[in-house]
C-alpha positions in Angstrom: -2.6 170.4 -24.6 -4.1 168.9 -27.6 -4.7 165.4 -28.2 -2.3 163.4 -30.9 -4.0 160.7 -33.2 -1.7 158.6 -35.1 -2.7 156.3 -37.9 -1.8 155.8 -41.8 -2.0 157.2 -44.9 -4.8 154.3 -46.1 -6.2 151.0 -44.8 -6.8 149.3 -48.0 -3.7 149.5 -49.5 -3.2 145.9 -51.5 0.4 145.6 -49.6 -1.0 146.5 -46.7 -3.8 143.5 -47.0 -1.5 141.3 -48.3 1.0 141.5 -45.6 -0.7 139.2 -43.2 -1.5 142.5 -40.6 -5.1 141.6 -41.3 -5.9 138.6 -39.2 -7.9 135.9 -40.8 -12.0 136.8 -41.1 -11.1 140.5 -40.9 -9.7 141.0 -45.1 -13.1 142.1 -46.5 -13.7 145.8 -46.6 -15.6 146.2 -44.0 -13.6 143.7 -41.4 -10.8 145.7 -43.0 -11.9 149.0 -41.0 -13.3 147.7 -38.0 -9.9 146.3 -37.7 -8.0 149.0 -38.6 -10.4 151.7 -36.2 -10.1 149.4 -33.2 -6.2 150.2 -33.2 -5.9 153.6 -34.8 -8.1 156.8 -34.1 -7.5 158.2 -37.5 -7.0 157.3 -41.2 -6.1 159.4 -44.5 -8.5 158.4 -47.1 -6.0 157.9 -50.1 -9.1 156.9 -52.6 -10.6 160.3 -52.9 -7.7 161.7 -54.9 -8.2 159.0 -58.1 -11.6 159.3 -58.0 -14.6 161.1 -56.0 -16.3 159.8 -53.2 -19.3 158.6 -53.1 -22.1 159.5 -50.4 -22.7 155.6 -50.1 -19.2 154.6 -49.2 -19.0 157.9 -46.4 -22.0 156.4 -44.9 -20.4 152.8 -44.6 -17.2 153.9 -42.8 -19.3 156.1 -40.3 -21.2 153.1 -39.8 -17.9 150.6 -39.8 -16.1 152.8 -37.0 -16.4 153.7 -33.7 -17.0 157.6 -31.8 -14.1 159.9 -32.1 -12.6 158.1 -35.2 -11.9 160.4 -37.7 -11.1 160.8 -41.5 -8.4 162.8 -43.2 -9.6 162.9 -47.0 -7.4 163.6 -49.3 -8.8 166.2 -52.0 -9.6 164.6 -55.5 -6.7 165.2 -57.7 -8.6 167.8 -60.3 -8.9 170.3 -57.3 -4.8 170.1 -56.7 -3.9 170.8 -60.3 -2.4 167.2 -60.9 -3.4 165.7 -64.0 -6.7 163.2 -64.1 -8.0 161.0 -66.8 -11.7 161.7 -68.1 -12.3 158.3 -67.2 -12.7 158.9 -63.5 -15.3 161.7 -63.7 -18.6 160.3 -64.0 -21.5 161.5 -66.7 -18.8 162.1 -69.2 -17.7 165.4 -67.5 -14.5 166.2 -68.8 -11.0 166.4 -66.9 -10.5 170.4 -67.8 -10.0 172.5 -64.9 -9.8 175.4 -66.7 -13.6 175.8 -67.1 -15.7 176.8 -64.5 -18.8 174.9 -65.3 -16.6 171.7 -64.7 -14.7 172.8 -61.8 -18.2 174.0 -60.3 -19.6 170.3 -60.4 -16.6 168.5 -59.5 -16.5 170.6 -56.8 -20.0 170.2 -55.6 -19.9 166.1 -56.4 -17.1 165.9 -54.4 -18.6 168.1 -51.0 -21.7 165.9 -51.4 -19.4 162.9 -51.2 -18.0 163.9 -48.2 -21.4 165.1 -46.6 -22.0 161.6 -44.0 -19.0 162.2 -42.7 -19.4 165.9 -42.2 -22.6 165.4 -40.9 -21.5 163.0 -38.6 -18.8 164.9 -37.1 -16.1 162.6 -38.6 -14.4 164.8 -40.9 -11.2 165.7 -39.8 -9.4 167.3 -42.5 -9.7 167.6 -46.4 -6.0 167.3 -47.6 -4.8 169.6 -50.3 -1.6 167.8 -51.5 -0.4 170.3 -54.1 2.0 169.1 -56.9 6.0 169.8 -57.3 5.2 172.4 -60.1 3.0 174.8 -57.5 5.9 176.9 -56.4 5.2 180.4 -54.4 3.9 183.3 -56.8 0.7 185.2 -57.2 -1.0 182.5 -59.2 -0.2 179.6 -56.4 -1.5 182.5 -53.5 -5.0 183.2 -55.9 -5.3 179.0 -56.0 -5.0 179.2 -52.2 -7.7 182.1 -52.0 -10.3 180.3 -54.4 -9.6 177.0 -52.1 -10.5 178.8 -49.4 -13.7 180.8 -50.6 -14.9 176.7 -51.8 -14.0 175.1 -48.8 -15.5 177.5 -46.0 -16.4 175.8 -43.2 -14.1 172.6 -43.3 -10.7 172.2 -41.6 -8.1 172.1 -44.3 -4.9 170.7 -44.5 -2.3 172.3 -47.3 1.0 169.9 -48.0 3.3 171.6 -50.7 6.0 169.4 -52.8 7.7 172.4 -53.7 10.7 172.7 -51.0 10.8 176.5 -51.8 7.4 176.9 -49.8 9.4 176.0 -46.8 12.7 178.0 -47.5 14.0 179.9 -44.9 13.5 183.1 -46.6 10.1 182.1 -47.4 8.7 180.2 -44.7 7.6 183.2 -42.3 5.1 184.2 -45.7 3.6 180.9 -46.3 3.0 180.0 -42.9 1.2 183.3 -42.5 -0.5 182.8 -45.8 -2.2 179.2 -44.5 -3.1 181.2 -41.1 -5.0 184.0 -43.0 -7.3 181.2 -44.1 -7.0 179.1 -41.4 -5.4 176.1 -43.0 -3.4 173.3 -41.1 0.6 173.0 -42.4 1.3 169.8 -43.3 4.7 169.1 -41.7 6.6 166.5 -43.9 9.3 163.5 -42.7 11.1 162.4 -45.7 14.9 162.0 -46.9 16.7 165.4 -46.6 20.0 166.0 -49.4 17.4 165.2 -52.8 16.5 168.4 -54.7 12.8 167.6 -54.1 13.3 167.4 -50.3 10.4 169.5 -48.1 12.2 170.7 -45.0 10.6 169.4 -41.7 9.0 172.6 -40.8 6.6 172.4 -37.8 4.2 175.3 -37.2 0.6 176.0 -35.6 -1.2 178.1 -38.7 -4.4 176.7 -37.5 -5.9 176.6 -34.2 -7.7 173.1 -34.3 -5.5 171.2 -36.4 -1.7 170.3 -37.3 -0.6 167.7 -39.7 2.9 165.8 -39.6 2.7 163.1 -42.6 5.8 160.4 -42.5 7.0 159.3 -46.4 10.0 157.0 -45.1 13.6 158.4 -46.2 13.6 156.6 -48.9 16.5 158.2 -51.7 14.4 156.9 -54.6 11.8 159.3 -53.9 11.1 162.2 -56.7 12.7 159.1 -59.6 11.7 155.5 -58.2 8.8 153.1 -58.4 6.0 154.0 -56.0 7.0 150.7 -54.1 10.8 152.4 -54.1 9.6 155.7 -52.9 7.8 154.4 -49.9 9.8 151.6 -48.6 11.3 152.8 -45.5 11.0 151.0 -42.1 11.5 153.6 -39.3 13.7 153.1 -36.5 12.4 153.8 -33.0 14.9 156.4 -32.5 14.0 158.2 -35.8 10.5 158.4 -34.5 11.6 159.8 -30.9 13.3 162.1 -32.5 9.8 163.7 -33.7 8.5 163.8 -29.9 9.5 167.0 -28.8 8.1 168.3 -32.1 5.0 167.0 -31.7 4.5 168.0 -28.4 5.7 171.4 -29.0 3.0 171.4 -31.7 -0.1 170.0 -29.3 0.4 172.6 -27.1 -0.8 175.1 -29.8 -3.4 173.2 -31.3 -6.4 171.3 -30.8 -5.2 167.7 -32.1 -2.0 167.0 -33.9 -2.6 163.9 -36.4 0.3 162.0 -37.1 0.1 159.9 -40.3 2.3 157.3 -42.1 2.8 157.6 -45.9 5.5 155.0 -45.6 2.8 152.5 -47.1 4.9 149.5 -47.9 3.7 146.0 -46.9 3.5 146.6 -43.3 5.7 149.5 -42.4 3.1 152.4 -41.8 1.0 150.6 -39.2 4.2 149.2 -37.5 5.7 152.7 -37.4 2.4 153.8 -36.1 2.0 151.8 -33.8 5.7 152.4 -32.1 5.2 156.2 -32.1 2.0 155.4 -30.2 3.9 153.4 -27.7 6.6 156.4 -27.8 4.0 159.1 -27.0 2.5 156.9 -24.4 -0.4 157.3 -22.3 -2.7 160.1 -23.8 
């Protein structure tokens, strides 16, 4: 049986800090972690999709948290197809992913970025959140292939906002698709009924990891605010209903990380923290 880490999707988030979680002494970045790692085992690194990581800032979170913590990094937004200003490349290297020369550098800025946490053995995943428009086709499967060939030797994680990824006439090919390369399915929570809605699929494509992210069941995702989309407090219930699921994935799989996207004031730690208490001793 694998072991199941829960945590959130960020630690710095400003409603987060400003919702009095953070005890007094402990709001500064690096009280901020060492907080935050002495209740949680893992963390999604939310920064790395605006802008690349630095070496320097990889280095200070090893240093800021404890063995066995580990970092889900999300993958800068350039490498998902999203669209990103020219302003957060550094050297004047322009936002155009269609030439190599770029793609080659952003690419290699962006591994050496993660490289103290590699190094370290505190990489857990590098997630590939790709956008609503990268629906199943040949062009989405030769993205998947050239992720692959760039990011040999890490554990990815592959999230898709397209629902028909997880159709049921569909979802047998895709899930074999991530296990050809080895990639962790990111299993969604999130309002059902909305024409953007992922289905809650759950399936071991990897052997070492499985990835359940939480977005709240909020109707106003796909149209609202970014406040709107994520305000959801979950309901113990809601989570229990998730149990089985989970359990059902650590049983094929090295670790299972459970993370909460519902990043609103307080709500992901709080809901993180009762699915921990639901789980119960580990």
């Amino acid at each position: 049986m694998g072991d199941i880490l829960v945590g959130t999707c960020s630690w710095a988030d400003p409603m987060l800090v400003r919702s009095g979680w953070y005890p007094p002494g402990r709001r500064d970045a690096e009280g901020r972690l060492r907080y935050y790692a002495g209740r949680f085992p893992v963390v999604e690194v939310d920064a790395t999709y605006y802008a690349l990581p630095r070496e320097r800032n990889s280095a200070l979170w090893v240093e800021r948290t404890g063995d066995g913590f580990v970092f889900d990094v999300k993958a800068f937004s350039l490498l998902t197809g999203h669209p990103t200003r020219s302003a957060v490349l550094p050297d004047g290297i322009p936002a155009d992913a269609r030439d190599p020369g770029v793609l080659d550098e952003v690419w290699a800025r962006f591994a050496a970025g993660l490289a103290p946490l590699r190094r370290a053995g505190r990489l857990g995943s590098v997630l590939f959140q790709f956008p609503p428009w990268f629906r199943p086709g040949a062009r989405a499967e030769e993205v998947l292939a050239r992720t692959a060939r760039r990011t040999e030797g890490w554990q990815v994680a592959v999230e898709f906002r397209h629902p028909a990824w997880w159709h049921e006439e569909r979802a047998d090919a895709t899930r074999a698709l991530l296990a050809q390369y080895g990639m962790a399915a990111v299993a969604v929570d999130m309002a059902s009924g909305l024409p953007s809605s992922v289905p809650p699929v759950t399936c071991v494509t990897s052997p070492r990891l499985s990835v359940v992210r939480f977005h709240g069941r909020s109707t106003a995702w796909g149209t609202g605010t970014k406040e709107e989309r994520f305000r959801y407090a979950y309901r113990d219930d809601e989570l229990a209903s998730w149990l089985p699921r989970l359990r059902a994935l650590a049983a094929g799989t090295e670790q299972v990380h459970v993370l909460f996207n519902n990043c609103c004031g307080d709500a992901a730690v709080r809901a993180a923290e009762a699915m921990r208490r639901l789980l119960g001793p580990v």
